[in-house]
C-alpha positions as CSV (number, residue, x, y, z in Angstrom):
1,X,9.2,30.1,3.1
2,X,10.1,26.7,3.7
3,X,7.9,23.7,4.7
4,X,9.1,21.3,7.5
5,X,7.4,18.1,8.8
6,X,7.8,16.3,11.8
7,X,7.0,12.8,12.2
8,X,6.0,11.5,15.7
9,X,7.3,8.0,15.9
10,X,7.8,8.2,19.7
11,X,5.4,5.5,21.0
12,X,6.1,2.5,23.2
13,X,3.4,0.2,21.9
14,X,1.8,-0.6,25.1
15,X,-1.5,-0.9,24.0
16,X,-0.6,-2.5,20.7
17,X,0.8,-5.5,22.4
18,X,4.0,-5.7,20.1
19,X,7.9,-6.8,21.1
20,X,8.5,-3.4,19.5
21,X,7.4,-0.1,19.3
22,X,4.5,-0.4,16.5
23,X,6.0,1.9,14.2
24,X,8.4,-0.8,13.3
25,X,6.0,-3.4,12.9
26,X,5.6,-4.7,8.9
27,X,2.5,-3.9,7.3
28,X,2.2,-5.8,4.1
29,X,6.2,-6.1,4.1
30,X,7.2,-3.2,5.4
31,X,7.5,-1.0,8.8
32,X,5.1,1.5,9.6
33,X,7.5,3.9,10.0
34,X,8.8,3.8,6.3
35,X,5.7,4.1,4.3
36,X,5.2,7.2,6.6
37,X,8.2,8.7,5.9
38,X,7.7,8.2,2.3
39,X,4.3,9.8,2.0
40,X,5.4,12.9,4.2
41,X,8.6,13.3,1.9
42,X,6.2,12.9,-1.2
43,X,4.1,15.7,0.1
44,X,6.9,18.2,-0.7
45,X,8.2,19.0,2.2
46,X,11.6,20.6,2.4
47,X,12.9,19.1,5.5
48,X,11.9,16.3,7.5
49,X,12.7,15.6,11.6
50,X,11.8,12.1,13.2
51,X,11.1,12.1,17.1
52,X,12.1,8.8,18.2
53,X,11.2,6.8,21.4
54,X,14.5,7.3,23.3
55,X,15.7,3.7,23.5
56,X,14.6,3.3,19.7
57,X,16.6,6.2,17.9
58,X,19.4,3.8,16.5
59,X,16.7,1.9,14.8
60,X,14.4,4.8,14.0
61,X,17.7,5.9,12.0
62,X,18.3,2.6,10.0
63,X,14.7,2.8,8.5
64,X,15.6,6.6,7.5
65,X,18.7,5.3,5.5
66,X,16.5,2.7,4.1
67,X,14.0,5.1,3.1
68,X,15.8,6.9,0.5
69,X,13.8,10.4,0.9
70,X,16.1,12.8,-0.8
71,X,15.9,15.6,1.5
72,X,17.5,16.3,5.0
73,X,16.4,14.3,7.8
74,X,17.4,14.0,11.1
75,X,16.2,12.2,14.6
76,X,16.0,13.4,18.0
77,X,14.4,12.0,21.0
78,X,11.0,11.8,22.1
79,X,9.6,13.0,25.8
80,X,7.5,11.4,28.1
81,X,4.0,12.6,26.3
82,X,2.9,13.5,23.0
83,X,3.4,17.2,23.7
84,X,6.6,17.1,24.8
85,X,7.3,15.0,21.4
86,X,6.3,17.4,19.4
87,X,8.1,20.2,21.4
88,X,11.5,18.8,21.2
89,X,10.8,18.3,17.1
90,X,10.0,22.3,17.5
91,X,13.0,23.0,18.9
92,X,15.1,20.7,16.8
93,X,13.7,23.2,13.6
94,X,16.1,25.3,11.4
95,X,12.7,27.4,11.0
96,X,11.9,30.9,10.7
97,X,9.2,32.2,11.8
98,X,7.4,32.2,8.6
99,X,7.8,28.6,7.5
100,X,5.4,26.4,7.5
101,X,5.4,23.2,10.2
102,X,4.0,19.9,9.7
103,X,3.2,17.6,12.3
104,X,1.8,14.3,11.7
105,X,1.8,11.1,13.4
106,X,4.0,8.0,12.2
107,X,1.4,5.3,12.9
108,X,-1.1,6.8,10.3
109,X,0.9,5.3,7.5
110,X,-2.0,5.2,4.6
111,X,-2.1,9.3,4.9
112,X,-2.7,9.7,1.4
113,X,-0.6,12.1,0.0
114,X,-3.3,14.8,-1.4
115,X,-4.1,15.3,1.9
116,X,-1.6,16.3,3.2
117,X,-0.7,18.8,0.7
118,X,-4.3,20.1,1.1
119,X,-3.5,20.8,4.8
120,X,-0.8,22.8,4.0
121,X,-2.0,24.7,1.8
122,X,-4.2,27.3,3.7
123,X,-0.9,28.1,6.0
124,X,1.1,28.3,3.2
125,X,-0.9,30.7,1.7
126,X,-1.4,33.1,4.2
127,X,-5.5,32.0,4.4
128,X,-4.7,30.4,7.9
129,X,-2.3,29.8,11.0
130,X,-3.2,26.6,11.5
131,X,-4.9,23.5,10.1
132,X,-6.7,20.6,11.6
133,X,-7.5,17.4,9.3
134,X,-10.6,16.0,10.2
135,X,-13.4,13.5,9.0
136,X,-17.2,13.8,9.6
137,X,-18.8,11.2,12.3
138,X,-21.0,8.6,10.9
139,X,-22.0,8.0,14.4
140,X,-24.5,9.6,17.0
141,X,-22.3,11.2,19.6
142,X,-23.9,10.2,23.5
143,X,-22.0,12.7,26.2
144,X,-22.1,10.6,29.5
145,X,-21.9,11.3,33.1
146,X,-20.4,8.0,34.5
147,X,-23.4,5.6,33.3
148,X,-25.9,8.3,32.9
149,X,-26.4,9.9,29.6
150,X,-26.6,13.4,29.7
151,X,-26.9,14.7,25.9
152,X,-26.8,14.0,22.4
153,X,-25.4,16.6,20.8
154,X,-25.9,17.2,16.8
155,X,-23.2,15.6,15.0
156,X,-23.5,17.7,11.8
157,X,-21.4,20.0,14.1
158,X,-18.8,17.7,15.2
159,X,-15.7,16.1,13.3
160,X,-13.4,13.2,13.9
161,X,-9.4,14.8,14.2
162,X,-7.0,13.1,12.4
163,X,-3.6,14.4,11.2
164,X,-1.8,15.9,9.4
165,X,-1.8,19.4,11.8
166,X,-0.1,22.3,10.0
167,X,1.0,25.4,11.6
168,X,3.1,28.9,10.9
169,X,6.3,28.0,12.6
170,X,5.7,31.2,14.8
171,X,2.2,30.3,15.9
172,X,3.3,27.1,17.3
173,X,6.3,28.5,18.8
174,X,3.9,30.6,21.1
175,X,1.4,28.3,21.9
176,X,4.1,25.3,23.3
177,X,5.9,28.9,25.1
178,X,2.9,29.6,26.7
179,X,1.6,26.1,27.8
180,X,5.1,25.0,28.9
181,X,4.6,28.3,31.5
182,X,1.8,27.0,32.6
183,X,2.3,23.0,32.9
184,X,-0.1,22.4,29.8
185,X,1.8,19.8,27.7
186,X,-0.8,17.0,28.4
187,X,-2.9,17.3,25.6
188,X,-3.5,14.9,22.8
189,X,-3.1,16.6,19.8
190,X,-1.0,20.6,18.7
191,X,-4.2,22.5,17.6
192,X,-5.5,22.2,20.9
193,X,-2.4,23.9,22.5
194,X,-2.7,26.7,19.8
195,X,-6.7,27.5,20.2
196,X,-6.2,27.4,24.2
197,X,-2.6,29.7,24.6
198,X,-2.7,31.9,21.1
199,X,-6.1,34.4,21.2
200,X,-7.0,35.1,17.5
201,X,-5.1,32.3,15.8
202,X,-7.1,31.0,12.4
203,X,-7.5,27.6,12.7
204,X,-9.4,26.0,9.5
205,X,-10.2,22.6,9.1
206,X,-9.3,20.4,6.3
207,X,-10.8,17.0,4.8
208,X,-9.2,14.3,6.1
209,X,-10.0,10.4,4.5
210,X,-11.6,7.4,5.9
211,X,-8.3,5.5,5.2
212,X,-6.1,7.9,7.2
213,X,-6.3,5.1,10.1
214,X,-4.5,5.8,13.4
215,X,-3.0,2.0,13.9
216,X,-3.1,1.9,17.7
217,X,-4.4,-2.2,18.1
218,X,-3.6,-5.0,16.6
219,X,-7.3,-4.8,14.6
220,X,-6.1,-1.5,13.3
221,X,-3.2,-3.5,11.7
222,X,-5.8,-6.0,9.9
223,X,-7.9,-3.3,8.7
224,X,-4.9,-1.2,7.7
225,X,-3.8,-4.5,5.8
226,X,-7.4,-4.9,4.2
227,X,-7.1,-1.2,3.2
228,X,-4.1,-1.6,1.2
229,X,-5.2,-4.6,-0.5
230,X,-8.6,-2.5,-2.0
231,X,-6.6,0.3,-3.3
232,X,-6.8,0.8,-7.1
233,X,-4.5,0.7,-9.3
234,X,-5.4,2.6,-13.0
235,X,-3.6,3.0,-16.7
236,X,-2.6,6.8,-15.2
237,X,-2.4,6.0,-11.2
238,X,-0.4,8.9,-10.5
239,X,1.2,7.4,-7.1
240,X,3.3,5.0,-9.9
241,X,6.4,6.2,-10.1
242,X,7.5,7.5,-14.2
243,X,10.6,5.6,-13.8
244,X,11.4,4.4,-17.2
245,X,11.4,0.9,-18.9
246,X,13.5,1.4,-21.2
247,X,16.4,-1.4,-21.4
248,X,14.9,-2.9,-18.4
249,X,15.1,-7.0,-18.1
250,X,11.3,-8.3,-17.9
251,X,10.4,-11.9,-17.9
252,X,6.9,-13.0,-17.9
253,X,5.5,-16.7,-16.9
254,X,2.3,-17.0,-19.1
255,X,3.4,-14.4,-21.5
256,X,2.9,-15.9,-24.9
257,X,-1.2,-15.0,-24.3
258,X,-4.0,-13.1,-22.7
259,X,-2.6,-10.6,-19.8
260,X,1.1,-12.1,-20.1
261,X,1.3,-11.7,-23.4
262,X,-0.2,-7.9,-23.4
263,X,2.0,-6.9,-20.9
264,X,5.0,-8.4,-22.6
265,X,3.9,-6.1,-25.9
266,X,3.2,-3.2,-23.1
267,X,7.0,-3.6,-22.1
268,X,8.1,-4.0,-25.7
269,X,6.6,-1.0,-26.3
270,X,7.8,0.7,-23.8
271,X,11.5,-0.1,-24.4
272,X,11.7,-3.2,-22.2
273,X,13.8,-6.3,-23.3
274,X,11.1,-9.2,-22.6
275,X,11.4,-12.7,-22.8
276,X,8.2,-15.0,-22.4
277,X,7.5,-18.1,-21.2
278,X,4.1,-20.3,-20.5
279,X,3.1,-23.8,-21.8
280,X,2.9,-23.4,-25.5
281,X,7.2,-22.8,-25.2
282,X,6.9,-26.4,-23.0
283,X,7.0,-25.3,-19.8
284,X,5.8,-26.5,-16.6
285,X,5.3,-24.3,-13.9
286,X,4.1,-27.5,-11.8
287,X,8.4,-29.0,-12.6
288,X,10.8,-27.1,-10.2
289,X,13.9,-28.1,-12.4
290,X,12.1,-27.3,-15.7
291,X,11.6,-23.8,-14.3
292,X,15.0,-23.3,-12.7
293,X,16.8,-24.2,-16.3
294,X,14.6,-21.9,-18.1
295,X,14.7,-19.1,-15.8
296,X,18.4,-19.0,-15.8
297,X,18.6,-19.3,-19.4
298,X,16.2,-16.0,-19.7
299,X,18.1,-14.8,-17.3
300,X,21.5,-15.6,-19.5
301,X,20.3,-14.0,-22.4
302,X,18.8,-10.8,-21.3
303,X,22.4,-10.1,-18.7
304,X,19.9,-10.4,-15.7
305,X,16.1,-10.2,-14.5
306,X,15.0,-6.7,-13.5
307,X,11.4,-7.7,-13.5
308,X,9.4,-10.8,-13.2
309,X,6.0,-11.6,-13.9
310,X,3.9,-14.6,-12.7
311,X,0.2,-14.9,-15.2
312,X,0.4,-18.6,-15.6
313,X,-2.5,-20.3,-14.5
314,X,-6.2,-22.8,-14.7
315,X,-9.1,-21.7,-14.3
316,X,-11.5,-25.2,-14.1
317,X,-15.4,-24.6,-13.9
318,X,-17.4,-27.3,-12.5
319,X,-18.8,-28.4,-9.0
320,X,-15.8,-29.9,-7.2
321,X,-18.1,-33.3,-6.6
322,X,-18.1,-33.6,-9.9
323,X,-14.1,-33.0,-10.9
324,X,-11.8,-35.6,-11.1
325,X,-9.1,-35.4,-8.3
326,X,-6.7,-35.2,-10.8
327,X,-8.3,-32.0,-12.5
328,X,-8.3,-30.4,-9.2
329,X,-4.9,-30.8,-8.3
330,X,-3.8,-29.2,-11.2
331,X,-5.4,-25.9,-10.6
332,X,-4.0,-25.8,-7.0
333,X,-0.3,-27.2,-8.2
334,X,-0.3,-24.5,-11.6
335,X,-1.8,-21.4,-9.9
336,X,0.4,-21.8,-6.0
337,X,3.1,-24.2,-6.5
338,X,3.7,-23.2,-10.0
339,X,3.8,-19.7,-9.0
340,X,6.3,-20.2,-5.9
341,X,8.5,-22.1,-7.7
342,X,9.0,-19.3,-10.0
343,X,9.7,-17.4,-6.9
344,X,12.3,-19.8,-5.9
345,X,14.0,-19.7,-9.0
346,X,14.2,-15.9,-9.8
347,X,15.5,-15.1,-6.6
348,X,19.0,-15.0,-6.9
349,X,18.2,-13.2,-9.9
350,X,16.3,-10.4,-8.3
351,X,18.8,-10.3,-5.1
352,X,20.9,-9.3,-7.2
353,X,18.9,-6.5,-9.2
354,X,16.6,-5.8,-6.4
355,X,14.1,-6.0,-8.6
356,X,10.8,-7.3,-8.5
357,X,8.2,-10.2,-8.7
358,X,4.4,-9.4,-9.4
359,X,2.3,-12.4,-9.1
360,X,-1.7,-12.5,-11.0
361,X,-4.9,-12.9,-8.1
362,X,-8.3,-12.5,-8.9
363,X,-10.8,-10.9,-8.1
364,X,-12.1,-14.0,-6.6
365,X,-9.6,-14.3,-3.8
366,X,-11.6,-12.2,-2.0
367,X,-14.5,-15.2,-0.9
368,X,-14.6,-18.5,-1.9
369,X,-16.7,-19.0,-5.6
370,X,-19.5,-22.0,-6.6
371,X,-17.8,-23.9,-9.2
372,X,-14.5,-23.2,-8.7
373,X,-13.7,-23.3,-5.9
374,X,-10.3,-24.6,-6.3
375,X,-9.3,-21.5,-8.5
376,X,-10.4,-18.6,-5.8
377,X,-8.6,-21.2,-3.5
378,X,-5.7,-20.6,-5.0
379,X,-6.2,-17.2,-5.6
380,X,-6.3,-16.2,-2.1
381,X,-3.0,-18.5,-1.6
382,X,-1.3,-16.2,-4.3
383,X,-2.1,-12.6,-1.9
384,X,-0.8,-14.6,1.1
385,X,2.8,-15.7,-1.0
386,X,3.4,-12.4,-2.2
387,X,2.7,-10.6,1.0
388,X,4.6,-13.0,3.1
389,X,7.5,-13.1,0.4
390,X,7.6,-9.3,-0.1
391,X,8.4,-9.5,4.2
392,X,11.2,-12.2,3.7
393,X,12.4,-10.7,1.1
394,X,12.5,-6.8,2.0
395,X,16.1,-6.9,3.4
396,X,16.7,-7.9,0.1
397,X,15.4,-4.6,-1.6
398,X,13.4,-7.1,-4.2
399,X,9.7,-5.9,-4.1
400,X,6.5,-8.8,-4.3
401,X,3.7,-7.4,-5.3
402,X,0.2,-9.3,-5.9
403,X,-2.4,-7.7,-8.8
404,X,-6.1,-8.6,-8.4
405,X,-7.9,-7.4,-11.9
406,X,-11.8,-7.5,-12.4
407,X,-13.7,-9.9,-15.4
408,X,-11.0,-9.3,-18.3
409,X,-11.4,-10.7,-21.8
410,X,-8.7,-13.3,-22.1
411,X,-9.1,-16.2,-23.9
412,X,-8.7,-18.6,-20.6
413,X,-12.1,-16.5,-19.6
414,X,-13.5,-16.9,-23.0
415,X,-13.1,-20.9,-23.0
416,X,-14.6,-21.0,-19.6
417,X,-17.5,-18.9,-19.7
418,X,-18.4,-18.6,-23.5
419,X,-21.8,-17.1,-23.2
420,X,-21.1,-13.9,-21.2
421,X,-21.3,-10.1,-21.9
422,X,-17.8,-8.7,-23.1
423,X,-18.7,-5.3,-22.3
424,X,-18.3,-4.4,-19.1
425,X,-14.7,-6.3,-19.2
426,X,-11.0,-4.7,-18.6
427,X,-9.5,-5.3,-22.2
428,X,-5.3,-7.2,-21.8
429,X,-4.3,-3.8,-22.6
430,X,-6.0,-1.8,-19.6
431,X,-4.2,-4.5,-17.3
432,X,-1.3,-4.3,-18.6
433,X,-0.7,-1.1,-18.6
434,X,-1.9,-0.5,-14.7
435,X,0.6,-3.7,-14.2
436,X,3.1,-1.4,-15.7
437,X,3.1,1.5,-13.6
438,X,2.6,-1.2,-10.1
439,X,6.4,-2.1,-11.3
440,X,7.9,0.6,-11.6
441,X,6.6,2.2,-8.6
442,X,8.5,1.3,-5.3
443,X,5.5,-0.4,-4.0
444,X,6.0,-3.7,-1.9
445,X,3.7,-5.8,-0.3
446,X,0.5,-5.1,-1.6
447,X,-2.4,-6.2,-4.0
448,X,-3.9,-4.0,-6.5
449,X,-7.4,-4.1,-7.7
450,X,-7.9,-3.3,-11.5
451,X,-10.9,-2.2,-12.2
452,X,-12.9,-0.5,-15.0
453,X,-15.2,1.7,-12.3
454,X,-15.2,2.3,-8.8
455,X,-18.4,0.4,-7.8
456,X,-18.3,-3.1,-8.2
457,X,-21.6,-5.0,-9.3
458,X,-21.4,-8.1,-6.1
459,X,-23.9,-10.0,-8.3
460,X,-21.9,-10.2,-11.9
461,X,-18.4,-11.4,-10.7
462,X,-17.6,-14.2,-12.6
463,X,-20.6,-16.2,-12.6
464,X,-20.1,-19.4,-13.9
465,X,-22.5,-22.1,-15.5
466,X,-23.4,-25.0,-13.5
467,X,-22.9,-28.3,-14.8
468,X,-19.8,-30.4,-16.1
469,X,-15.7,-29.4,-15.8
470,X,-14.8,-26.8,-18.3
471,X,-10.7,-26.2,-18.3
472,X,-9.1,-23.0,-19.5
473,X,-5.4,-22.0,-19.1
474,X,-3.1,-18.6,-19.7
């Protein structure tokens, strides 16, 4: 028994508004399309068949190539409705009867990966013929009769579909035979074809996950954006890839202390050849010259830059009426320009490696802070460089990646706020680790919460003392 998928990336984009289908449009730095493909491949499937618009198969192919899956995949042309999309994927199937068929839509790109697997695994073993993924309704459901409301049924009963659908190859066969006989290829989704045209099929639903998101609008792009930036990376995130560091080239701006200079020992220790930078070596992140020269003389003695990391930074505590101009200018011109002129200098480095740059947010980037408001300022400029960077640079193959870890017990965060709790803190180690795994995934685009638990206190975030300027730096 083998397990196929097919992929419908056969929409127009009407609705979304786009020069281009949607499934081509970059979210966080890359097209829909390909973080699709990758979560489907990931999913174990044995073969893989795109349907592409018709006047967009040449492109549909070029994100295939650039995908890299590792198992067979081929494109064939879309119809004029979803059905008859899914039916020419059918037919395009080196299936037997017995294998198992995968159908899930390209635009639903944050699919995570466990569920897919869990909606194949009824069909796979025999339990059903067919699975539908769905998600319970938070909302009353109203049936209406024009502007007349007519009942309210009881929503424990009713579920929200989403996809993946999974099939035997077999019962799918029969249900598209017998609506095709019939002129029934207008419906919206494959388990509807099966429960109306194959008497006795099994069909079992499967839990879906809020963050499956159909992106249909251009608001479905912003919340699908949001959604990435809240995912959570751990120490043992198994979506991180267990590609080794061993012998890799890692240089880290603001790693001779707190979270640069743990993840340079992380690396160390992990087989990495690191080379550090931050002030206490006399650099100036603020200086594009100074950063050019050092960065090409890391880059000199370790043969090349694989992986770069950006942790220099201020973190100034004080009301901003009460801060010197000066003071404030530093924070913005360390933490953003500082940070882009790294970028500017490691580029050619990484072009040629296609490597990757990870820059340090906050978890203050999220909404502006009292008493420093400067530092979440720049915090929120660092998600918007490394997403718009990881775009620019994505024909480039050089990943930009943005990390946004809770309270952790440095000693910037120490010097700043001298009289808080240490206990509920990430530790340099914990950060560095997740930081770890984030680079040697093949992750681009995105920022990464680190956090020590799943439900984040709104009221303890980095509450700072009122009163005069306090400076700290890493």
């Amino acid at each position: 028994m083998r397990i196929h998928a097919i992929l419908l990336a056969g929409g127009s984009g009407d609705r979304f508004g786009a020069e281009m289908p949607k499934q081509f449009v970059r979210l966080a730095g890359e097209p829909i399309l390909l973080r699709s493909l990758r979560t489907v491949a990931a999913a174990g499937v044995d073969r893989l068949v795109v349907v592409a618009h018709p006047d967009w198969v040449e492109e549909t192919q070029k994100v295939i190539e650039a995908a890299d899956l590792g198992i067979p995949t081929t494109v064939v042309a879309g119809g004029r409705t979803r059905n008859e999309s899914t039916r020419n994927g059918l037919w395009s199937l080196d299936a037997d009867d017995a294998d198992v068929v995968v159908i899930h839509d390209a635009v639903r790109p944050l699919v995570p990966v466990e569920v897919i697997i869990r909606a194949i695994e009824p069909v796979a073993a025999g339990l059903a013929d067919s699975t539908d993924t769905v998600i319970p309704s938070a909302d009353t459901l109203v049936i209406v009769d024009g502007e007349k409301v007519v009942g309210i049924p009881d929503r424990a009963r009713y579920r929200r579909g989403q996809t993946p659908q999974v099939f035997r190859k077999d019962v799918l066969a029969a249900a598209y035979d017998a609506a095709a006989a019939l002129g029934d290829l207008g419906a919206t989704d494959d388990c509807s074809l099966v429960l109306r045209h194959v008497p006795g099929a099994r069909v079992v639903a499967v839990a879906g996950d809020e963050v499956n998101l159909k992106i249909t609008t251009r608001i479905d792009l912003v919340l699908a954006d949001r959604m990435l930036q809240m995912r959570t990376v751990t120490a043992d995130d198994h979506a991180a890839s267990d590609t080794s560091l061993a012998g890799v080239r890692v240089y880290i701006v603001g790693g001779t202390n707190g979270i640069g200079q743990g993840i340079a020992e992380e690396a160390r220790g992990q087989g990495a050849q690191v080379e550090v930078d931050g002030r206490t070596t006399g650099l100036d992140v603020r200086h594009y010259e100074d950063v050019s020269q050092r960065v090409d003389a890391a880059a000199d003695r370790l043969g090349g830059l694989d992986h770069v990391v950006v942790t220099a930074g201020v973190l100034r505590v004080g009301r901003v009426a009460d801060t010197t101009p000066a003071d404030l200018a530093e924070v913005i011109d360390v933490n953003l320009t500082g940070s882009i002129n790294v970028a500017r200098a490691v580029y050619p480095h990484l072009q040629a490696s296609h490597g990757s740059l990870t820059f340090f947010a906050s978890s203050s980037f999220t909404r502006g802070r009292p008493d420093y408001v400067a530092y979440s300022a720049s915090k929120a400029a660092i998600v918007n460089v490394a997403q718009g960077l990881a775009e620019e640079w994505a024909a480039d193959r050089i990943r930009v990646n943005a990390v946004s870890p809770e309270r952790t017990d440095t000693p910037m965060r120490r010097r700043a706020f001298p009289h808080e709790s240490r206990e509920a803190m990430l530790t340099t180690a914990t950060v560095a680790a997740a930081t770890l795994r984030l680079m040697r995934s093949g992750l681009t685009g995105q920022v990464f919460d680190i956090k020590n638990h799943d439900a984040l206190d709104a009221a303890s975030p980095e509450q700072a003392p009122s009163g005069g300027p306090a400076a700290a730096r890493r």
